[in-house]
C-alpha positions as CSV (number, residue, x, y, z in Angstrom):
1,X,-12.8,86.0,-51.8
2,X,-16.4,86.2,-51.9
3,X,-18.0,89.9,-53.4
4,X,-19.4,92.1,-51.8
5,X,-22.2,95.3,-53.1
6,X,-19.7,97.4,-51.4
7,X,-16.6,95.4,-53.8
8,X,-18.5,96.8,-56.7
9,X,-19.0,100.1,-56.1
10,X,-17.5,102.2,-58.8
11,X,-14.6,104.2,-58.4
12,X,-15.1,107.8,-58.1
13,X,-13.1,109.5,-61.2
14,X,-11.4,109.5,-64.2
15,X,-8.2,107.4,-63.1
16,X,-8.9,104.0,-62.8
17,X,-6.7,102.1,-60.6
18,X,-7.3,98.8,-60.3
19,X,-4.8,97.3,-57.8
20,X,-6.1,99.9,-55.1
21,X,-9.7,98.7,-56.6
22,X,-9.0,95.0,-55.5
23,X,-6.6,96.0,-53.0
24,X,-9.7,97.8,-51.0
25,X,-11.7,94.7,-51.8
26,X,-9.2,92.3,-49.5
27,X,-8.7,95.0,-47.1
28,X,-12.9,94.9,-46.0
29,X,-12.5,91.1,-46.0
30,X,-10.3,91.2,-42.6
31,X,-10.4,95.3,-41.7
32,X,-13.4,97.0,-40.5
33,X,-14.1,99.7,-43.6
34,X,-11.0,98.4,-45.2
35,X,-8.5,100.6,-42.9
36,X,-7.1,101.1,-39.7
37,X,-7.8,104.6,-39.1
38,X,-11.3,106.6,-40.8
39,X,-9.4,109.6,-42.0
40,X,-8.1,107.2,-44.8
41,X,-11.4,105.2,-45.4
42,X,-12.6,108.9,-48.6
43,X,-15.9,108.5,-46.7
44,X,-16.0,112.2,-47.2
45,X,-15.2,112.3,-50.9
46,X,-16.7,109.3,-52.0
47,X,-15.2,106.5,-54.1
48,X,-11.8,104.5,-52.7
49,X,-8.8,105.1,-51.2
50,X,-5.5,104.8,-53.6
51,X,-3.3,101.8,-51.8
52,X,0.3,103.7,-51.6
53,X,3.6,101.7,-52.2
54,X,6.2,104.0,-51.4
55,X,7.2,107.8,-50.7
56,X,9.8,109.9,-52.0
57,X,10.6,113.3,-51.5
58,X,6.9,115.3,-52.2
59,X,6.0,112.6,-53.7
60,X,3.8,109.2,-53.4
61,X,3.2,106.6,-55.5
62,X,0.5,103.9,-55.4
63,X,0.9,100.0,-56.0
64,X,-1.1,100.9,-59.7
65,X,2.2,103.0,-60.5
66,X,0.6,106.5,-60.1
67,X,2.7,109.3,-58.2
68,X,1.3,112.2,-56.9
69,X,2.8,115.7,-55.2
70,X,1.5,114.9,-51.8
71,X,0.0,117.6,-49.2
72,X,-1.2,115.1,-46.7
73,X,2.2,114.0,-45.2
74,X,0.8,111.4,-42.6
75,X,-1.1,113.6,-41.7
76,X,1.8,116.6,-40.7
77,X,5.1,114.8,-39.5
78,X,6.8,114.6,-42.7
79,X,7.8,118.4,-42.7
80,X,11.0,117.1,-44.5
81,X,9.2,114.8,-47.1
82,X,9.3,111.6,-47.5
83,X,11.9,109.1,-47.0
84,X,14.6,111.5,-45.7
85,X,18.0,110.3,-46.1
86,X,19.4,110.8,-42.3
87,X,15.9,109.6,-40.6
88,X,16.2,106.4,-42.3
89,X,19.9,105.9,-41.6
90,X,19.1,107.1,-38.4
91,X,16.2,104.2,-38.0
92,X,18.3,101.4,-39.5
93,X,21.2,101.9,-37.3
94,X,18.7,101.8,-34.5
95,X,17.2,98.7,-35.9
96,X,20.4,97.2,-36.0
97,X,20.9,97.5,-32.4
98,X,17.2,96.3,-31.8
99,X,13.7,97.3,-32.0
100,X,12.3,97.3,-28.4
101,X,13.8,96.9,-25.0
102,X,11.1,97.9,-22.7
103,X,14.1,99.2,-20.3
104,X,15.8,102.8,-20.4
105,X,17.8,104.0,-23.0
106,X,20.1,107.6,-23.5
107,X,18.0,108.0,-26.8
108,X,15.1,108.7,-24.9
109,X,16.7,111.3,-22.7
110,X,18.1,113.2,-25.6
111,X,14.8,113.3,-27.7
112,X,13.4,114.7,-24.5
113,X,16.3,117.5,-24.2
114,X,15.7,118.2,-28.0
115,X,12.2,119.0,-27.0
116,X,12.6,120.8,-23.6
117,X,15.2,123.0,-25.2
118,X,12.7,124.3,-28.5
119,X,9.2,124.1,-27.0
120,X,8.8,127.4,-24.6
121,X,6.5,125.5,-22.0
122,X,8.4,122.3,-21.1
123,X,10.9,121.9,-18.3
124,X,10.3,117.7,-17.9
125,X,8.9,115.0,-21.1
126,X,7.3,111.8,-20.4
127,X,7.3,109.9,-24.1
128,X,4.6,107.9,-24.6
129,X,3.3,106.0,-28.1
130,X,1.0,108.1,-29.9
131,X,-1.1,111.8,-29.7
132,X,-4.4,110.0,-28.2
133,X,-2.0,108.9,-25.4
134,X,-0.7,112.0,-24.8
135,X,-3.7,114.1,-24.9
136,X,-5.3,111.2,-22.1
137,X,-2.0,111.6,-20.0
138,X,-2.8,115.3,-19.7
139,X,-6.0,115.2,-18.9
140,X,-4.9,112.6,-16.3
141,X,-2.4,114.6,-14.7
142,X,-4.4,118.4,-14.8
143,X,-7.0,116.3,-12.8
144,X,-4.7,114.6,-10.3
145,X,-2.4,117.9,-10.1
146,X,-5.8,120.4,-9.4
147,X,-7.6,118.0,-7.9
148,X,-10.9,119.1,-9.7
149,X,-12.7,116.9,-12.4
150,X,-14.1,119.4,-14.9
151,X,-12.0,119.9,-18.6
152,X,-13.1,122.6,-21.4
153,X,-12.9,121.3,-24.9
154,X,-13.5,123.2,-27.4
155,X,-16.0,122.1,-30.2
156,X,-14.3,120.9,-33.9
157,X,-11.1,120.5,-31.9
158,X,-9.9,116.8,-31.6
159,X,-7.7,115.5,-29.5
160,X,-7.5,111.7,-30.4
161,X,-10.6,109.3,-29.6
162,X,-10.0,109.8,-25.9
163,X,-13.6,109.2,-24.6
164,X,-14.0,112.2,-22.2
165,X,-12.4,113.9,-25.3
166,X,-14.9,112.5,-27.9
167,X,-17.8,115.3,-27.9
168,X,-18.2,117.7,-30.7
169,X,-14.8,116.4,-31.8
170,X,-13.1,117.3,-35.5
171,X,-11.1,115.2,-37.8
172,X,-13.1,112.2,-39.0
173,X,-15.9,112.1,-36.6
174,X,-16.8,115.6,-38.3
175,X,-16.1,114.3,-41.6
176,X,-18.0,111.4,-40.7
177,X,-20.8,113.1,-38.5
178,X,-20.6,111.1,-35.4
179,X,-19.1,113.8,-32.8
180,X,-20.1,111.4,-30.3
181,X,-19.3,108.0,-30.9
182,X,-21.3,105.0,-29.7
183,X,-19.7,103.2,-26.6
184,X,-18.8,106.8,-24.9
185,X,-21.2,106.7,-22.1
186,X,-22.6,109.5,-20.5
187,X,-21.1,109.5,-17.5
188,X,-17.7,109.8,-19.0
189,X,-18.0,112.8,-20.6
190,X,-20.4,115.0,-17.8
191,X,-16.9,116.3,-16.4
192,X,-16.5,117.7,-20.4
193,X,-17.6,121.3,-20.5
194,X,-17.8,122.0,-24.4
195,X,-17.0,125.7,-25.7
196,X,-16.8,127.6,-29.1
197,X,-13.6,128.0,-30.7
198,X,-12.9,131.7,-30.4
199,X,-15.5,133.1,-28.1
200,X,-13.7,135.1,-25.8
201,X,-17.1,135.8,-23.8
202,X,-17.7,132.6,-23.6
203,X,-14.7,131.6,-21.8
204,X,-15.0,134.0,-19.2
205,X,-18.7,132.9,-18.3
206,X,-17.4,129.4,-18.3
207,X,-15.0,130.2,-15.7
208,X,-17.0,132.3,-13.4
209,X,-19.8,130.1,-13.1
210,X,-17.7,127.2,-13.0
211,X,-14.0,128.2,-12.1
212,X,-13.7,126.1,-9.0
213,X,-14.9,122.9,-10.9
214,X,-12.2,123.3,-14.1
215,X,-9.1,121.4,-14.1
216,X,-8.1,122.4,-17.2
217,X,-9.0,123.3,-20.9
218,X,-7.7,121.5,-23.4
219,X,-7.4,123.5,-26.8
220,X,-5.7,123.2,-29.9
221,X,-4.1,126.7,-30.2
222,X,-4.2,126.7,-34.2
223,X,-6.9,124.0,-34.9
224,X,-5.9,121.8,-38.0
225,X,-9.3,119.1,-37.6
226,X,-11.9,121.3,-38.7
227,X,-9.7,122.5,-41.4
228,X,-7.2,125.1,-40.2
229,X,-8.9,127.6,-38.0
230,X,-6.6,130.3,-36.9
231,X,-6.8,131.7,-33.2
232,X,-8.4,135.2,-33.1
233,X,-6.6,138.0,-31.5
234,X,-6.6,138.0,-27.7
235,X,-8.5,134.3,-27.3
236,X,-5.1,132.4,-26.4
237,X,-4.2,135.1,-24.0
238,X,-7.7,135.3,-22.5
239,X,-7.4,131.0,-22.1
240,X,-3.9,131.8,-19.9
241,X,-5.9,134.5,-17.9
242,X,-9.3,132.6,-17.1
243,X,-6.9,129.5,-16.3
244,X,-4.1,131.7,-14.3
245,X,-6.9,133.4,-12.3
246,X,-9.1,130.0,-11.6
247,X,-5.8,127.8,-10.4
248,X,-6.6,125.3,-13.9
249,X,-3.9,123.9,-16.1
250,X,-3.5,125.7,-19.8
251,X,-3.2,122.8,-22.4
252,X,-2.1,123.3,-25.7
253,X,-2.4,120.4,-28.3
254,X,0.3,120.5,-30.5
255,X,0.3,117.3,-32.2
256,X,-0.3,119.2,-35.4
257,X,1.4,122.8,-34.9
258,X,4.3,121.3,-32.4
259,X,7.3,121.9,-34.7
260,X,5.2,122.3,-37.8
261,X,4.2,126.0,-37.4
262,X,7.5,126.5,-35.8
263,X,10.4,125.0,-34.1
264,X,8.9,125.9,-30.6
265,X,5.1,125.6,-32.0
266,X,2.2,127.7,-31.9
267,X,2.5,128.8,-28.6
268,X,6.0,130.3,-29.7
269,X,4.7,132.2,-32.4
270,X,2.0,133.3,-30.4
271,X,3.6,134.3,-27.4
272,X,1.4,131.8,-25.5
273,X,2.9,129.5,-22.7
274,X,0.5,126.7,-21.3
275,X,0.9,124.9,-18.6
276,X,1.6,121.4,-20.8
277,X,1.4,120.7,-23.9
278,X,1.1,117.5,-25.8
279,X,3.2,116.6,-29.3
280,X,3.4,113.5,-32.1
281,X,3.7,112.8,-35.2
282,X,7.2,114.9,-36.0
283,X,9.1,114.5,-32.5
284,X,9.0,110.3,-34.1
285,X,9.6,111.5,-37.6
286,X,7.1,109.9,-39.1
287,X,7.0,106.9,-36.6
288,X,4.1,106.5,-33.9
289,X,4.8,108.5,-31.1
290,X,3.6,110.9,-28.8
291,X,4.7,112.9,-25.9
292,X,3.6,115.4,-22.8
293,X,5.8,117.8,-20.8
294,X,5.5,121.2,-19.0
295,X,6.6,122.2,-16.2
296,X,9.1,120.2,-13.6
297,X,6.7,120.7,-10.4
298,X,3.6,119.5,-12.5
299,X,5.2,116.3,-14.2
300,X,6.6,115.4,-11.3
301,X,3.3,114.2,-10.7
302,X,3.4,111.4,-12.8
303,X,4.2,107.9,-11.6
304,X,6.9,106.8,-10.2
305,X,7.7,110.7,-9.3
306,X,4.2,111.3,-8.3
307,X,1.2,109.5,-7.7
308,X,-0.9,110.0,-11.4
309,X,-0.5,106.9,-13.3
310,X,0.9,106.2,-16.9
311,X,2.7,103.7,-18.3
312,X,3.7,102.2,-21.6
313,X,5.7,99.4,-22.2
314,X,6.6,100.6,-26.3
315,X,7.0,104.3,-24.9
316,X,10.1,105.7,-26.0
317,X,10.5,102.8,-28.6
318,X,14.4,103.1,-30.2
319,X,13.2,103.2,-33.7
320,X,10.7,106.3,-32.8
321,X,13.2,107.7,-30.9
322,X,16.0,107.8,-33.5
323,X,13.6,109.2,-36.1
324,X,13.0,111.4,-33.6
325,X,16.4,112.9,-33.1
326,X,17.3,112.7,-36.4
327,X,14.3,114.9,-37.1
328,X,14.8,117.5,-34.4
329,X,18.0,118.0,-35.1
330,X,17.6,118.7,-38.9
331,X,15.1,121.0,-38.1
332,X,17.2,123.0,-35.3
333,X,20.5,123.0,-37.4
334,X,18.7,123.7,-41.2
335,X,15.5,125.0,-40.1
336,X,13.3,124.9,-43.3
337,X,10.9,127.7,-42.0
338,X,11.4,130.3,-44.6
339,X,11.3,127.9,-47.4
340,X,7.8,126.4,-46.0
341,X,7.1,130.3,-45.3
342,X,7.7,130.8,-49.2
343,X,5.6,128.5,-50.8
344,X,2.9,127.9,-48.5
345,X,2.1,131.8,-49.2
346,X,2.7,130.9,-53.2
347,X,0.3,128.1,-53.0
348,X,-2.2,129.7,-50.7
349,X,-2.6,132.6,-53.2
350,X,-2.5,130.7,-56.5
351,X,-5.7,128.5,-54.6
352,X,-7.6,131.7,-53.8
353,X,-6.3,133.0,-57.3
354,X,-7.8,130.1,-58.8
355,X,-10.9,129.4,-56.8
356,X,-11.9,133.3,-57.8
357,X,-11.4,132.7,-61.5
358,X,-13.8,130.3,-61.1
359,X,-16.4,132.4,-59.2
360,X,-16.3,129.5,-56.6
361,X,-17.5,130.8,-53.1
362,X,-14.4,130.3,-50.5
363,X,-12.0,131.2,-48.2
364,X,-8.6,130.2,-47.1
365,X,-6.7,129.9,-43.9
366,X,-2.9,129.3,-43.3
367,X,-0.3,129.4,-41.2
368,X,3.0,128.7,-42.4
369,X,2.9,125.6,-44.8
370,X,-0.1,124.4,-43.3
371,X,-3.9,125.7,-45.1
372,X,-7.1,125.0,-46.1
373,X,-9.4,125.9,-49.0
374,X,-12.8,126.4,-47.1
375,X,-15.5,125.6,-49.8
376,X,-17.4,128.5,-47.6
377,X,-17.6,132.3,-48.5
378,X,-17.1,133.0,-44.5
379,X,-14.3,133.4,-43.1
380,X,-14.3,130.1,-40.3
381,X,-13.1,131.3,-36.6
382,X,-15.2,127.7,-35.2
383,X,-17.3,124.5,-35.6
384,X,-20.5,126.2,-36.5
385,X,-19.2,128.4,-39.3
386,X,-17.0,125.2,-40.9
387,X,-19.9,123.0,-40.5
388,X,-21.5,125.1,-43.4
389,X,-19.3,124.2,-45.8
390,X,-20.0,122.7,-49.2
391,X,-18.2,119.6,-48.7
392,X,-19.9,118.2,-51.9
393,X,-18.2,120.6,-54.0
394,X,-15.1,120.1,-51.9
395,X,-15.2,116.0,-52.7
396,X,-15.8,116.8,-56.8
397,X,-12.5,119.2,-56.1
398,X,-10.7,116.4,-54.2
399,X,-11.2,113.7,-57.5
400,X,-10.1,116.4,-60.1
401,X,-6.7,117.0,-57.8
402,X,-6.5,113.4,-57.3
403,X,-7.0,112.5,-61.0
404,X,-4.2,115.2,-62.0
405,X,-1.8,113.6,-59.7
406,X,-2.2,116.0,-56.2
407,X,-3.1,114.5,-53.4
408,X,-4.9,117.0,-50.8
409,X,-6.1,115.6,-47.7
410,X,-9.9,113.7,-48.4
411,X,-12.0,115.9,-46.5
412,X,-12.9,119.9,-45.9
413,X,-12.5,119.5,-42.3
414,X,-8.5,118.5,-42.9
415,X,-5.4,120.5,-43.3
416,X,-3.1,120.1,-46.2
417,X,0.8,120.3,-45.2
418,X,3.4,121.9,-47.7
419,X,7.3,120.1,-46.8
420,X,10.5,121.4,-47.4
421,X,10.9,118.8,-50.3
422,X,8.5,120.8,-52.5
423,X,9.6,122.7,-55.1
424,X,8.4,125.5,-57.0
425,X,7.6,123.7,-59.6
426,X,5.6,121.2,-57.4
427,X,3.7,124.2,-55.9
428,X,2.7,125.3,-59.4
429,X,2.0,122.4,-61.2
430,X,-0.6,121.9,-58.3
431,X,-2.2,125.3,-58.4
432,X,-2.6,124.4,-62.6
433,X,-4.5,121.6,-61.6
434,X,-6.5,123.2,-59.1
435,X,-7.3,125.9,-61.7
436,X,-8.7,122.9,-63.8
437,X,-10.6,121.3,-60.8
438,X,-12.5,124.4,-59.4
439,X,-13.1,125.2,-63.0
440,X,-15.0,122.0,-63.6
441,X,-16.9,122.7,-60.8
C-alpha cells in the first residue's frame, strides 16, 4: 500500500490508536476520504476517525480496544442503545427466513400500522430505503398532488443530498462549507425558494408574493443539522396557516425527531399536524430505512394508486422491517421517555454547569434526550446565528471528550442523542470529562 502525505498526518490527541491509524490509511486507498458518508470523515474536528468494532449498550468500542459512552447513536435510531437484545432476535429470525424478496410481505404492512397508529399525520405509509428517499418522494408527490413546482426549504435544515434539496443545507455540507455541492445545476434548484429558520415574517411574505407557485415547504420541525435548533413559539403554527390558506402541502422531516422526541414526533409534542411527513433511521432500528405517509387522499397519489412515481426494489427489506417492529413495539409497550426526559435534563445542565466554570462563551439547546452545546454566547433560533460559532474551540472540546472515552457527535452543527441504555453513572462520568475538556480550553 503505497503512502500517502494524507497517511501521515498525525493524529489529533492524546490517545493514540493505531489500528484506526492504519485502518483510515486502507480505507482512502479504495474509499473517497476513507468513508462512505462525510459526517464520519472529523473533517470538522481535525485528525481521524476511530474505526469501531462493535456496540453494546451506551457503549462503543474501537478495533484498538477503546470503549467509549456514545452520544452519537448512528446518528439518532439507536434510542434503545446498542445491540438490543429483541431487535437482534428479531433480525436473525428474519434472516433465517431470507434477506430480500423484492415481493410483498405482512411485515411491511404491520411496520406501516405501527407507524400510522403513533404519528398524528399519517393515514397511508409507502416504505422506502433510506431518509434522502423519503424526503425526494415527498417532494415528488406535493408537486404532482398541487400541481405547482415551487418548495420552501429552510436554510441549515437538511434533508438528505436530494439535489433540489441541496442549497443552504445542514449536516456535513455546513460542517464542511459546501451548502451547494458541485454537480447540482441551476436549473434544479430555481423551483427552491430558501427561508430563515424561524422568521415568521418571512414566511408570510413568501407566500403572498408567491402563494400560487408553492407546492410545499419542507421543514424540519426541531432541526437537529445545524445543531439542535428548537422551533420558536407560533412559527410551526404559522407554516400550517401560510400552507392551509395557499392550497401547499405542510412537510415535516422527522428523520431525526420521528420517535426520538416522542412516540408520535415533534409534531405531537407540538400540536402540529403536516400534511406528510417523512421518517428513518428508528422505524429500521438501526437498519437503512426510510419512509413517507400522510394522508390517505394524498398518498393515494403514488404509483400504482396514483400517477406520481416511486419505486424501490430493497423497500420494505425483511431485515429493516423486523428491526423495525421490534423497535416500535418496545417503544409503544416500555416507552423510555421519562427516563430520556431524566437524564437528557441532567446532562444538559451538568454541560452548561461546566461550560460556565470555565467562563466558556455558550449556549445549549434540548429537547428530550436530544442537545447541543453551541460554542456561541447567542441563543441559535437559525443558520446565520449557528454559523458564528466557534467551531475551533468546539473540535479542541471534541478531542478532550474523545480522549476521556465520550464520544459526542464530530461537529458543532450535530446533535448528540442520550438512549435509554445510559445510566446515571454514564451521564456523569461524561459531564466529569467535559468539565476537564472545557477547562483545557
Amino acid at each position: 500500500m503505497r503512502t500517502t502525505t494524507r497517511t501521515k498526518r498525525r493524529q489529533e490527541g492524546n490517545v493514540k490508536r493505531e489500528k484506526s491509524h492504519s485502518a483510515f490509511a486502507r480505507a482512502r486507498e479504495v474509499i473517497p476520504g476513507g468513508v462512505n458518508s462525510p459526517a464520519r470523515a472529523f473533517e470538522a474536528v481535525g485528525g481521524e476517525p476511530p474505526f469501531f468494532a462493535r456496540g453494546e449498550g451506551a457503549c462503543l468500542f474501537d478495533i484498538d480496544g477503546c470503549r467509549y459512552i456514545d452520544y452519537v447513536g448512528s446518528w439518532g435510531p439507536l434510542i434503545l442503545g446498542h445491540a438490543h437484545p429483541k431487535v437482534v432476535e428479531a433480525v436473525c429470525q428474519a434472516a433465517r427466513r431470507g434477506t430480500s424478496f423484492g415481493a410483498p410481505t405482512e411485515a411491511e404492512t404491520e411496520l406501516c400500522e405501527l407507524i400510522a397508529a403513533a404519528v398524528p399525520s399519517v393515514e397511508k405509509v409507502r416504505l422506502v430505503n433510506s431518509g434522502t428517499e423519503a424526503t425526494m418522494s415527498a417532494i415528488r408527490l406535493a408537486r404532482g398532488y398541487t400541481g405547482r413546482d415551487v418548495i420552501v426549504k429552510f436554510a441549515g435544515n437538511y434533508h438528505g443530498h436530494v439535489d433540489s434539496l441541496l442549497v443552504a443545507a445542514g449536516s456535513a455540507a455546513a460542517t464542511l462549507s459546501v451548502p451547494n455541492s458541485p454537480g447540482v445545476t441551476a436549473g434544479t434548484v430555481k423551483d427552491t425558494l430558501i427561508l430563515q429558520f424561524n422568521d415568521v415574517a418571512g414566511v408570510k411574505k413568501a407566500f403572498t408574493e408567491h402563494g400560487q407557485e408553492i407546492a410545499g415547504v419542507i421543514v424540519e420541525p426541531v432541526v437537529g443539522n445545524m445543531g439542535c435548533v428548537l422551533p420558536a413559539g407560533g412559527f410551526l403554527a404559522t407554516l400550517r396557516d401560510e400552507t392551509r390558506k395557499h392550497g401547499a402541502l405542510l412537510i415535516f422531516d422527522e428523520v431525526i425527531t420521528g420517535f426520538r422526541v416522542a412516540y408520535g414526533g415533534a409534531q405531537s409534542l407540538y400540536g402540529v399536524t403536516p400534511d406528510l411527513t417523512t421518517l428513518g433511521k428508528i422505524v429500521g432500528g438501526g437498519l437503512p430505512v426510510g419512509a413517507y405517509g400522510g394522508r390517505a387522499e394524498i398518498m393515494d397519489h403514488v404509483l400504482p394508486a396514483g400517477k406520481v412515481f416511486q419505486a424501490g426494489t430493497l423497500s420494505g427489506n425483511p431485515l429493516a422491517t423486523a428491526a423495525g417492529i421490534a423497535m416500535l413495539k418496545l417503544l409503544r409497550d416500555e416507552p423510555p421517555y421519562d427516563k430520556l426526559e431524566k437524564l437528557g435534563a441532567r446532562l444538559a445542565e451538568g454541560l452548561t454547569r461546566a461550560a460556565m466554570k470555565a467562563q466558556v462563551p455558550h449556549t445549549l439547546a434540548r429537547v428530550g434526550s436530544m442537545m447541543t452545546l453551541f460554542f456561541n454566547p447567542d441563543p441559535v433560533t437559525d443558520w446565520s446565528v449557528a454559523a458564528k460559532c466557534d467551531t475551533k474551540r468546539f473540535g479542541r472540546f471534541f478531542w478532550g471528550l474523545l480522549d476521556a472515552g465520550v464520544y459526542f457527535p464530530c461537529s458543532q452543527y450535530e446533535v448528540l442523542f442520550i438512549s435509554a441504555a445510559h445510566s446515571e453513572g454514564d451521564i456523569d462520568g461524561t459531564i466529569a470529562a467535559a468539565e476537564k475538556a472545557l477547562a483545557m480550553l
